[in-house]
ZAKOL-183070 format. One record per residue (C-alpha): residue number from 1; y, x, z; residue in one letter. Coordinates in Angstrom, 1 decimal. Layout:
residues N
 num      y      x      z residuo
 NUM      Y      X      Z       A
...
end
This chain:
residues 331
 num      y      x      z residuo
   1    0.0    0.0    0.0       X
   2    3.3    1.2   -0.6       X
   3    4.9    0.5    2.3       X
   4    2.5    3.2    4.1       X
   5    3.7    5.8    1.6       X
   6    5.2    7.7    3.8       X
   7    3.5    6.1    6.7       X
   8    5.2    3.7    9.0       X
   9    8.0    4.3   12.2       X
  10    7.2    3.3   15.0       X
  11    9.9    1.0   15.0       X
  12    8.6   -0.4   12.2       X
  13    4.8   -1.2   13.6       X
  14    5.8   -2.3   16.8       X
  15    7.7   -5.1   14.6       X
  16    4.4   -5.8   12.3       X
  17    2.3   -6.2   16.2       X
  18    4.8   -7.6   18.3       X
  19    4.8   -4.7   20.4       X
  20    7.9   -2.4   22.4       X
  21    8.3    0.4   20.9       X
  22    8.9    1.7   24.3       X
  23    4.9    0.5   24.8       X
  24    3.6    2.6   21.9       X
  25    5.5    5.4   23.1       X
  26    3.4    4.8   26.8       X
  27    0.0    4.6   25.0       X
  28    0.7    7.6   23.1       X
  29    1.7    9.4   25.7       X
  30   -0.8    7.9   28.2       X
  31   -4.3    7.1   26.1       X
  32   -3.9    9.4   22.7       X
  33   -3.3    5.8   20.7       X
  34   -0.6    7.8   18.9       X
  35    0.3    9.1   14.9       X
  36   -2.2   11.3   13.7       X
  37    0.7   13.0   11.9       X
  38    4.9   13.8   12.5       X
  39    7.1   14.3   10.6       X
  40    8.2   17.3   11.0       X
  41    6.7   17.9   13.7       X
  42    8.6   15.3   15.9       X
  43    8.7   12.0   14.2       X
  44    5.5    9.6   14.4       X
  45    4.4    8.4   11.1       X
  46    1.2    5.8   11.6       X
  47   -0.9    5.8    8.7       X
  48   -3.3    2.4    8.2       X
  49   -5.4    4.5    9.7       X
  50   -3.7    4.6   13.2       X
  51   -2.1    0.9   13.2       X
  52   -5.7   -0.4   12.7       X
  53   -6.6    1.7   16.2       X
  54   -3.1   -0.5   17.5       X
  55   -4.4   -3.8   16.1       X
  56   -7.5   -2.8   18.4       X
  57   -5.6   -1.7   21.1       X
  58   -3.8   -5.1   21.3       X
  59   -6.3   -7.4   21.1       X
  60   -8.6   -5.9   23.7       X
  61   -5.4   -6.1   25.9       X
  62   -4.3   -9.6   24.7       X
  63   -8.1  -10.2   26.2       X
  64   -7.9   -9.2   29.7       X
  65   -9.3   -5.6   29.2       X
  66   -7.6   -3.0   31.5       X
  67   -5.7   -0.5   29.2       X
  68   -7.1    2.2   29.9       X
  69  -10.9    0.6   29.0       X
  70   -9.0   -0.8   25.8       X
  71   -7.9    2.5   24.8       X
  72  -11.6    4.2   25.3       X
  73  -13.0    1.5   22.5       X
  74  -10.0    1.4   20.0       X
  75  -10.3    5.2   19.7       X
  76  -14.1    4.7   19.7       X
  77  -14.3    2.7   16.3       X
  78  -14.7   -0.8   15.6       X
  79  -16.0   -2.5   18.8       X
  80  -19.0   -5.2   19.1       X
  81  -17.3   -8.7   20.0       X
  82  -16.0   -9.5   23.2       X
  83  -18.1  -11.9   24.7       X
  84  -17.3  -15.4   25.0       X
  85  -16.2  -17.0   28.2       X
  86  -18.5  -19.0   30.2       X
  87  -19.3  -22.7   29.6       X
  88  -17.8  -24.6   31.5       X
  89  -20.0  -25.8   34.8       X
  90  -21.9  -29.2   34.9       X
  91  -20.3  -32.0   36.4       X
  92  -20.4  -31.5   40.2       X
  93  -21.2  -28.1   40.6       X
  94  -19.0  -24.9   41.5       X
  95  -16.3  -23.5   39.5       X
  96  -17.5  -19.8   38.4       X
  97  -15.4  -17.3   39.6       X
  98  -15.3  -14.3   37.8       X
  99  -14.7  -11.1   39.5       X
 100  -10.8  -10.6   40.5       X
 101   -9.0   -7.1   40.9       X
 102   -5.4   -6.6   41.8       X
 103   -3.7   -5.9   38.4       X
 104   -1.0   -7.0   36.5       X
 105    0.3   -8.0   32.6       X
 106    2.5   -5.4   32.2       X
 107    4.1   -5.3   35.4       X
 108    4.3   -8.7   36.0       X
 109    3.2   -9.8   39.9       X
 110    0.0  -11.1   38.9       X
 111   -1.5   -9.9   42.4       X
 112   -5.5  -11.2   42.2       X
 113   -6.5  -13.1   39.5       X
 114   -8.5  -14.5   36.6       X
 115   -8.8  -11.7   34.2       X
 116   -7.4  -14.5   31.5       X
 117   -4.0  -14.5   33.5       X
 118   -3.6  -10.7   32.9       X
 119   -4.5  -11.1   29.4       X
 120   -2.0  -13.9   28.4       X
 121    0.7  -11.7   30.2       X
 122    0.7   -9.2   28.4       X
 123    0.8  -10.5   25.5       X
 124    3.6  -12.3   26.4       X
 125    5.7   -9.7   27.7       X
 126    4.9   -7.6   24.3       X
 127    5.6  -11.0   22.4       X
 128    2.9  -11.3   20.9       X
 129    3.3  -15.0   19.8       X
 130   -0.2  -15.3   18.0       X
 131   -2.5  -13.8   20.8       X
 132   -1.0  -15.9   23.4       X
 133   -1.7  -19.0   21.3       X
 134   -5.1  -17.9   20.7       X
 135   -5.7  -17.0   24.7       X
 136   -4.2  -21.0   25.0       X
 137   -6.5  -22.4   23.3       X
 138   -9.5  -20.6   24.1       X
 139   -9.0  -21.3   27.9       X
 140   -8.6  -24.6   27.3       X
 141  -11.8  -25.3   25.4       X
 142  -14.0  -23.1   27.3       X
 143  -12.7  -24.0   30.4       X
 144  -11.1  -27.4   30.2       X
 145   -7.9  -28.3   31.2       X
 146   -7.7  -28.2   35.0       X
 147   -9.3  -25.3   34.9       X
 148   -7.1  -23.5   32.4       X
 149   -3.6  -25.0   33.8       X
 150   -4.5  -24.3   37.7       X
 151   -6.5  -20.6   36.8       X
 152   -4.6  -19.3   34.0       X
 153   -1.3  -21.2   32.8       X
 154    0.1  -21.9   36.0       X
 155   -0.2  -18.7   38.0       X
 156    1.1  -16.3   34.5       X
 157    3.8  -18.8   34.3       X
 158    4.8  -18.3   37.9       X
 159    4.5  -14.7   37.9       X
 160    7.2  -14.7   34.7       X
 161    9.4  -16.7   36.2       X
 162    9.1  -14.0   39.8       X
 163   10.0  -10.8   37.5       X
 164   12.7  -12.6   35.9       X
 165   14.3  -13.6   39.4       X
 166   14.1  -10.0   40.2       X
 167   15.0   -8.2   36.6       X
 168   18.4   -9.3   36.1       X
 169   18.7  -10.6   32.5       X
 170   15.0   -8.7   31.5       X
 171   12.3  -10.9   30.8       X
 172   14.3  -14.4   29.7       X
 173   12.9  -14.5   26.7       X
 174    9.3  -13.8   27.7       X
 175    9.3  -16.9   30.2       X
 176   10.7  -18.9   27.1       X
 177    8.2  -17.8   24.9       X
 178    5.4  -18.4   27.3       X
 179    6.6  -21.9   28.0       X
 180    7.0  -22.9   24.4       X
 181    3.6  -22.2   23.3       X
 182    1.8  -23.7   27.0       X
 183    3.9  -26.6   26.1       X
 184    3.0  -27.0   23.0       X
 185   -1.2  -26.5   24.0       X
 186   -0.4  -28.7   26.6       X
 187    0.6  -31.6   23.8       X
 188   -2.1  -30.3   21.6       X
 189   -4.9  -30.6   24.2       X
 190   -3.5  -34.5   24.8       X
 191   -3.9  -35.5   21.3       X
 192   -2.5  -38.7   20.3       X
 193   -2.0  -41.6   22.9       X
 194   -4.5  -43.7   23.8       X
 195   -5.5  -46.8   21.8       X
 196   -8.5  -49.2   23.3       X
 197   -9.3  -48.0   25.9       X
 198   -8.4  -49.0   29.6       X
 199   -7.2  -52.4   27.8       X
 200   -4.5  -53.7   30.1       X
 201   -4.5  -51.3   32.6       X
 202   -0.4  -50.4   33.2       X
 203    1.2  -47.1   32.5       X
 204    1.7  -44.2   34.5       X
 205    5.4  -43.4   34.1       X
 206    6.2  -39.6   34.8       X
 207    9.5  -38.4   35.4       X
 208   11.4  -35.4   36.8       X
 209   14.2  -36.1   39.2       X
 210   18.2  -36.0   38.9       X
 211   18.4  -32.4   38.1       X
 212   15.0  -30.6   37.6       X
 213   14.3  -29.3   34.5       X
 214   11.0  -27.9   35.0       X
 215    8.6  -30.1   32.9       X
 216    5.1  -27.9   32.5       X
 217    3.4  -29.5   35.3       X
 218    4.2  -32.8   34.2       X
 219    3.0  -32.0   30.3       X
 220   -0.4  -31.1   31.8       X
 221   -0.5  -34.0   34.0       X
 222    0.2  -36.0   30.9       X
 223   -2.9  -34.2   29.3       X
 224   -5.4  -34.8   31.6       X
 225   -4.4  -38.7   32.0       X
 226   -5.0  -38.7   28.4       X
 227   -8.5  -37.4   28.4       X
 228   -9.2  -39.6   31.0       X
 229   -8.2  -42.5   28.3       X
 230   -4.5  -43.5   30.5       X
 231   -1.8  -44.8   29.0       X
 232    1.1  -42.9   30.3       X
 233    5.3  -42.7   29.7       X
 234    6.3  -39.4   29.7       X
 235   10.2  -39.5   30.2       X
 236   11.0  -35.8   30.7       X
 237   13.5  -33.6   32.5       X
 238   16.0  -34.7   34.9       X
 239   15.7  -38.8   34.6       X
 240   18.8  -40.5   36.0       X
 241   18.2  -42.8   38.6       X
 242   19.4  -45.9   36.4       X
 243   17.8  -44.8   33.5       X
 244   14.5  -44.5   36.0       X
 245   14.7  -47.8   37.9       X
 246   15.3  -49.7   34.1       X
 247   12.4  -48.2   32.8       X
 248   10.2  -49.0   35.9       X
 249   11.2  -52.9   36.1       X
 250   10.5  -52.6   32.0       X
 251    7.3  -51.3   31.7       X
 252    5.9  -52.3   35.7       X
 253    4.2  -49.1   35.7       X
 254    0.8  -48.7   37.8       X
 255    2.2  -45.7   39.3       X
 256    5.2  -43.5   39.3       X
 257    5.5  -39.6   39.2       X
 258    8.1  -37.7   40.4       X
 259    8.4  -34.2   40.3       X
 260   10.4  -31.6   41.8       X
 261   10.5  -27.7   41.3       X
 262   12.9  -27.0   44.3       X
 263   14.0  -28.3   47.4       X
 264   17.5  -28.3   46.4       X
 265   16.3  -31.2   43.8       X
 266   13.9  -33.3   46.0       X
 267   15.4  -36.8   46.2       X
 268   13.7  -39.2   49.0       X
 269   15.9  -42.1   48.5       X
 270   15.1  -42.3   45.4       X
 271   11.6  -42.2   45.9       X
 272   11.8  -45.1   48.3       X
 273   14.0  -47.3   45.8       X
 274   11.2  -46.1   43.7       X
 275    8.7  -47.3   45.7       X
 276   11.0  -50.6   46.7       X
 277   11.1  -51.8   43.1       X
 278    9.7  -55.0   42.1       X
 279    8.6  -56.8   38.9       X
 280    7.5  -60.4   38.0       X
 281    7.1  -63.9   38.9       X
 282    7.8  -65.5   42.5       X
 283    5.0  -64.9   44.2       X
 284    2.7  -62.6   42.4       X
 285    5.6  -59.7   42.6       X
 286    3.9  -55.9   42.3       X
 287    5.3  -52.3   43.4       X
 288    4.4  -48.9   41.8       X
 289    2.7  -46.4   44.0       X
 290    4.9  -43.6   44.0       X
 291    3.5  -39.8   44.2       X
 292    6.4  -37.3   44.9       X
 293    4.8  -33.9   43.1       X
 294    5.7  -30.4   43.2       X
 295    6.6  -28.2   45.9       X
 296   10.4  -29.5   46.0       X
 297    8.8  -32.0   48.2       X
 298    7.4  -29.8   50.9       X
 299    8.6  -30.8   54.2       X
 300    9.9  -34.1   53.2       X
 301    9.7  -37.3   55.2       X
 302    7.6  -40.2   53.8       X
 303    6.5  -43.5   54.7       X
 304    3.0  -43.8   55.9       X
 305    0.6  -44.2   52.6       X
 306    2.4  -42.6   50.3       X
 307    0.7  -40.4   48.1       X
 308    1.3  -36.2   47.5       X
 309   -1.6  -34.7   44.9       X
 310   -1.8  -31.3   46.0       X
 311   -2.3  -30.0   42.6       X
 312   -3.3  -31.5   39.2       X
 313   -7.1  -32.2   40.0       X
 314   -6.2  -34.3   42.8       X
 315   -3.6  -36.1   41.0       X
 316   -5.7  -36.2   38.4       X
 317   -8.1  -38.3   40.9       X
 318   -5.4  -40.2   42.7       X
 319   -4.8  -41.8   39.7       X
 320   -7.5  -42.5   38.0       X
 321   -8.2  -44.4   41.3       X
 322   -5.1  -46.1   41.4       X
 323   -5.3  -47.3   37.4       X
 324   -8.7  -48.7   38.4       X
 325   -8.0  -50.4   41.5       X
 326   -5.0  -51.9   38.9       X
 327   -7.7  -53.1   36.2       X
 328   -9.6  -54.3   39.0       X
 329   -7.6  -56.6   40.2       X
 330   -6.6  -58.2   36.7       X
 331   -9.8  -58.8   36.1       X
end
């Protein structure tokens, strides 16, 4: 090819992979993944040669494997495939948990995790848009959704969002990145809205309140109540409080979500007007349940009964229970 004439910069391959130039410089430098000629004597030139070796590099990474191991079997040659992830356990036995070791995704505070979570960092702090699709999807389907939003989305998402508190202005467009695409396997993974099934059984209308923007949580909520065959309203970030009691006494939801990031956007009086609303003729009036999610609601006051999933399996459950209990009683 032309364009390898002269062989590449390094500049220009850390464009064609998505990856810092400051990062090929490291691997160089610490592994030997480096030009096999300068120009020169100074200037790296890759040659098809070498960039195949990067293309190697990055997708043993992108997978989980520890640089340094990655390294070893680029330079080796063309490696045998990586093996698939598990299948995912029968219903109502354990979770497998894979071996966990301290690491991180290139830098990021990973601490001990799945080795899918240090995978899907690093190839979103290198940018890689493609791999962390690919990572996405395979979680998903080998794992299922729970398992991939709790085990994998959730906690690389969370450890973003910590080195970009403590970076300065680094790392924005990693988090933003990151979120797109989980968004967008999140919507994937629900498919299209339910038709048929659960005839009659009302929505479950999720909202964030006044002011939080944070919507991830809620898109994967809005998955899993669509594989379980739910009908649900998904009305976004930062709902106003008319625009959230009109579409309540619209729609007479069978339950109402509210989340909350922060503290400093947990809202209990509207949870209670919430909760307050009612819908329909004299003497058959009903009220949503209302289940105030997210950790903005830590330490909040409640009324007795009301209902706080501790994380998306048990909201999952809460409502499944709650839509039935519905159905049940219309029929």
């Amino acid at each position: 090819m032309t364009e390898f004439a002269h062989g590449l910069t390094t500049g220009a391959v850390a464009r064609r992979l998505g990856v810092a130039p400051t990062t090929l410089r490291s691997w160089d430098r610490r592994y030997g993944i480096g030009p096999a000629a300068r120009e020169d004597g100074r200037h790296r030139r890759w040659t098809p040669e070498d960039v195949a070796v990067l293309h190697e590099m990055c997708r043993l990474t992108a997978s989980g494997i520890p640089p340094a191991e990655a390294a070893r079997a680029a330079l080796a040659g063309p490696a045998p495939a990586l093996p698939a992830l598990p299948a995912p356990p029968a219903e109502g036995e354990p979770l497998p948990r894979p071996a966990r070791r301290p690491g991180s995704g290139n830098g990021l505070p990973l601490g001990a995790v799945r080795q899918e979570c240090r995978g899907l960092g690093r190839a979103a702090v290198r940018l890689d848009a493609r791999a962390v699709e690919d990572m996405l999807a395979s979680v998903i389907a080998q794992y299922g959704l729970v398992v991939a939003w709790e085990e994998v989305m959730a906690p690389t998402l969370h450890a973003v969002g910590r080195k970009w508190e403590t970076s300065g202005d680094r790392y924005v467009e990693v988090e933003h990145l990151l979120s797109w695409h989980v968004s967008s396997a999140l919507r994937r993974a629900a498919g299209p809205p339910p038709s048929g099934s659960r005839a009659g059984v009302p929505p479950v209308l999720l909202a964030c309140v006044p002011g939080e923007q944070h919507t991830l949580a809620l898109e994967a909520l809005a998955a899993g109540l669509a594989e379980l065959g739910l009908p649900t309203l998904m009305f976004g970030p930062a709902v106003p409080p008319e625009a959230l009691d009109q579409a309540v006494r619209r729609t007479g939801p069978a339950a109402v979500v509210l989340w909350s990031q922060a503290r400093s956007t947990a809202n209990p009086p509207l949870a209670r007007h919430v909760a307050d609303t009612v819908w329909g003729v004299r003497g058959a009036r009903a009220r949503p349940a209302v289940l105030p999610a997210g950790p903005g609601w830590a330490g909040q006051s409640f009324a007795p009964g009301t209902l706080r999933p501790g994380g998306l399996r048990d909201a999952l459950a809460l409502l499944r229970g709650l839509c039935d209990a519905v159905a049940a009683g219309q029929s």
